[in-house]
N, C-alpha and C positions, 0 to 999 in steps of 0.2 A: 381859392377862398382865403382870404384874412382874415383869423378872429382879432379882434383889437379889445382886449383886457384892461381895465383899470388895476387887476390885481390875481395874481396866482401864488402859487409855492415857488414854481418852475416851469418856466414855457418848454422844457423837454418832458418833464412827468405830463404836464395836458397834451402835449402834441400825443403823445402815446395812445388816447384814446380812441376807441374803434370809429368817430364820428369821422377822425382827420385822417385825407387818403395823401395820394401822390402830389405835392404840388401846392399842398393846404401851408399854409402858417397859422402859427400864435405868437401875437407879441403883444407883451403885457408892458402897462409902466411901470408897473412894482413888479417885483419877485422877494418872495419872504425867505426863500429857501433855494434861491438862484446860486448855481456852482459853475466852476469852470475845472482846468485840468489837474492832476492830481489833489483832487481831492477841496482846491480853495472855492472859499467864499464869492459871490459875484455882487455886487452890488451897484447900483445905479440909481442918480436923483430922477424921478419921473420928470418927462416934459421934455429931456436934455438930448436923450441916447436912442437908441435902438437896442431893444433885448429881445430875441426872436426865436422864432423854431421853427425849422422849415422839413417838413415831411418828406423824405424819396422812398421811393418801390424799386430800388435797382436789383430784377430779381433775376436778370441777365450774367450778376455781376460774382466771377468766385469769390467766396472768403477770402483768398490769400494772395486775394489783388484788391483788398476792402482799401489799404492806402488810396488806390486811385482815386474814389470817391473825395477822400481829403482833399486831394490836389485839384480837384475837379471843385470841390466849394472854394479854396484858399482862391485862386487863379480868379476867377469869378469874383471874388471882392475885390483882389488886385483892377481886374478890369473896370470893377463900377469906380473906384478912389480915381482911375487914370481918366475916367471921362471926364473931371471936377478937374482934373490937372494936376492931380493930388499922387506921385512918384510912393508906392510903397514896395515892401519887400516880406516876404514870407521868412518867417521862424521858425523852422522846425522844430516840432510838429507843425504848431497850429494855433500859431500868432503871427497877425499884421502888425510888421509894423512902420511908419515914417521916421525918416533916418535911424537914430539910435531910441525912439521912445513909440511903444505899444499902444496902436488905434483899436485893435481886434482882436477879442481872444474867443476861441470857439470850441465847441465840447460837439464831438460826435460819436454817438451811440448806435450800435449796429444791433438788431436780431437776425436770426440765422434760419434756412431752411433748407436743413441737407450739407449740402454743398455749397451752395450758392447765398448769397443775400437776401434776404425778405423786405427788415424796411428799416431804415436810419432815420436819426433824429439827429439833424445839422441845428447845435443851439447857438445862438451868434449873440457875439453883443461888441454893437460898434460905437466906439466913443465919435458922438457927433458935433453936439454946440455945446458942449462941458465945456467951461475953461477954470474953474477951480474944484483940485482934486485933492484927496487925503492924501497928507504927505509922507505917511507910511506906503503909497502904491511907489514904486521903485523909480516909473519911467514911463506915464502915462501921458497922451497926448490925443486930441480931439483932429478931429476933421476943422474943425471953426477955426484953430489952433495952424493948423498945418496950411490952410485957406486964405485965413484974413476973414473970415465972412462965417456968417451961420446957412444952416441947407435947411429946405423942407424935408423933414425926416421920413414922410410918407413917399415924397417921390425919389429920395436915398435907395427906402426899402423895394421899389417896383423898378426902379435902373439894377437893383442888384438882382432882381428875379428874374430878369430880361438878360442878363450877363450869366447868370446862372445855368435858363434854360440853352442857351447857346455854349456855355462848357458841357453840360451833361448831355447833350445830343451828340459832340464829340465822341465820350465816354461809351456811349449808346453806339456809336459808327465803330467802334473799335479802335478808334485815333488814339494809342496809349502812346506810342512814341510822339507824338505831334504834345498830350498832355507834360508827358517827362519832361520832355527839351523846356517848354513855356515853364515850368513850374520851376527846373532847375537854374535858367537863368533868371529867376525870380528871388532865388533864397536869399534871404538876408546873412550876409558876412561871404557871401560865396569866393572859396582861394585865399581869404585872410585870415593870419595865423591869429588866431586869439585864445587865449583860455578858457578849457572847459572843465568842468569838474565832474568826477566819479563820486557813487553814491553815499562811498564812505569819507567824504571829501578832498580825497587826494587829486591837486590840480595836472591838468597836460597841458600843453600848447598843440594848436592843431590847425587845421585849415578845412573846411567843406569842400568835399568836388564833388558831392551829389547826393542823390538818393534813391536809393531800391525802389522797383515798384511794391513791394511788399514793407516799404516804409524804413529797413533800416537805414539811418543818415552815415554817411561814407568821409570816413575824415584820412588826411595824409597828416600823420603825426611831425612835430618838430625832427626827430632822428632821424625819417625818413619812411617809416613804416606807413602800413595802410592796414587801418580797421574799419571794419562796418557793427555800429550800435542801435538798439532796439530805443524806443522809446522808454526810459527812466534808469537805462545804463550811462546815460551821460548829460552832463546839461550847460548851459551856456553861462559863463561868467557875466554877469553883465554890468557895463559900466557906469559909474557913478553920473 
C-alpha cells in the first residue's frame, strides 16, 4: 500500500503507526517536521521530489547485523538511478550520491525485539525534478539534473520498490556476502585518499577500503595505518 499525503510532520513518525505493516509506504508532499541524519532539518518544494517511508518487518534480521538492512535500501536506489542510466555512489552511511553532489539522503530507524529486529522505518528523500536549490545546501543535485530530463515521480517510487523487493529477498536468502561485495564496490570515494575529519575537528587524510557488516567504515590512513569508525566518529570533508 501507498499512502499518498498532501501534508504530515514526518513520513517516518506516520509510518510508525499500527495501520502500516511490511511493504506499506507514506509519502507526503510536505513534511513540517521532516529530518534527515544527525539531527538536520529536511525540506523539499512539493510536486518536485520524493519524500517517503517505507515500512520492513525484518524480524529474521539480528541487531548487530541491523547495517545490512542499510546496504540493503542504499544498493536498491543505486539500482533504480542505474535503470535511468543515471551512475551513483553510496556515502557512508547513508547518502546517494551522483559524482561529487547529493541525490539521496536517508534516515533509518530500527525498533527491537530481543535480539533480533522488529520493524524499521527506511525514510527516503530523493531529489528528482528540482533544479533550483538553497544555496546554503553544500552539494545538491536532482535526478532531472544528472538526466537532462524530468521522471514521473510515481513510477521513480514503484521501480525503486521493485529494486527493493529484490535486495531484500537477498537479505532474506542470507546473501550477506553477495550484499557486502555490491555495496562495497558502490561507495562513494572508494581507495581515494581524501580528508576526513574527527569530531573535535581535527582533519586526517584517508582512503575507504570498506565496510563492516556491523557498519563500521574501514579507512587506510595517509601513514599507513588501518582504522575502523562508527558512525559520527568521522565524517567526510566534502568538496567545494
Amino acid at each position: 500500500m501507498i499512502r499518498h499525503l498532501e501534508e504530515t510532520t514526518s513520513t517516518n513518525d506516520t509510518a510508525r503507526r499500527p495501520e502500516f505493516g511490511h511493504g506499506d509506504v507514506v509519502w507526503a508532499e510536505r513534511q513540517t517536521a521532516g529530518r534527515g541524519q544527525r539531527g538536520h532539518a529536511w525540506a523539499s518544494p512539493p510536486g518536485e521530489n520524493l519524500t517517503f517511508s517505507l515500512v520492513l518487518e525484518p524480524r529474521f534480521l539480528p541487531v548487530a547485523e541491523q547495517f545490512l538492512l542499510s546496504e540493503t535500501v542504499a544498493l536498491a536506489l543505486t539500482d533504480t538511478f542505474a535503470a535511468y542510466g543515471i551512475d551513483t555512489r553510496i556515502k557512508w552511511t547513508n547518502d546517494i550520491y551522483a559524482g561529487d553532489r547529493k541525490m539521496v539522503g536517508i534516515l533509518i530507524e530500527h525498533s527491537y525485539s530481543g535480539p533480533r529486529l522488529a520493524r524499521t522505518i527506511a525514510g527516503i528523500g530523493v531529489n528528482v525534478n528540482q533544479t533550483a536549490f538553497d544555496p546554503a545546501l553544500p552539494n545538491p543535485v536532482s535526478m532531472a539534473q544528472a538526466a537532462g530530463r524530468t521522471f514521473d515521480r510515481s513510477e521513480v517510487l514503484e521501480r525503486f520498490l521493485a529494486c527493493c523487493a529484490a535486495r531484500y529477498a537477498q537479505l532474506e536468502r542470507g546473501e550477506r556476502d553477495a550484499l557486502q561485495h555490491d555495496y562495497r564496490e558502490r561507495m562513494y570515494a572508494l581507495e581515494q585518499m581524501r580528508p576526513f575529519r574527527y569530531p573535535d575537528g581535527t582533519l586526517t587524510r584517508a582512503a575507504i577500503e570498506g565496510v563492516r557488516p556491523t557498519g563500521e567504515l574501514m579507512l587506510r590512513h595517509a601513514d599507513g595505518s588501518r582504522r575502523e569508525y562508527l558512525f559520527r566518529e568521522i565524517e567526510f570533508v566534502l568538496k567545494k
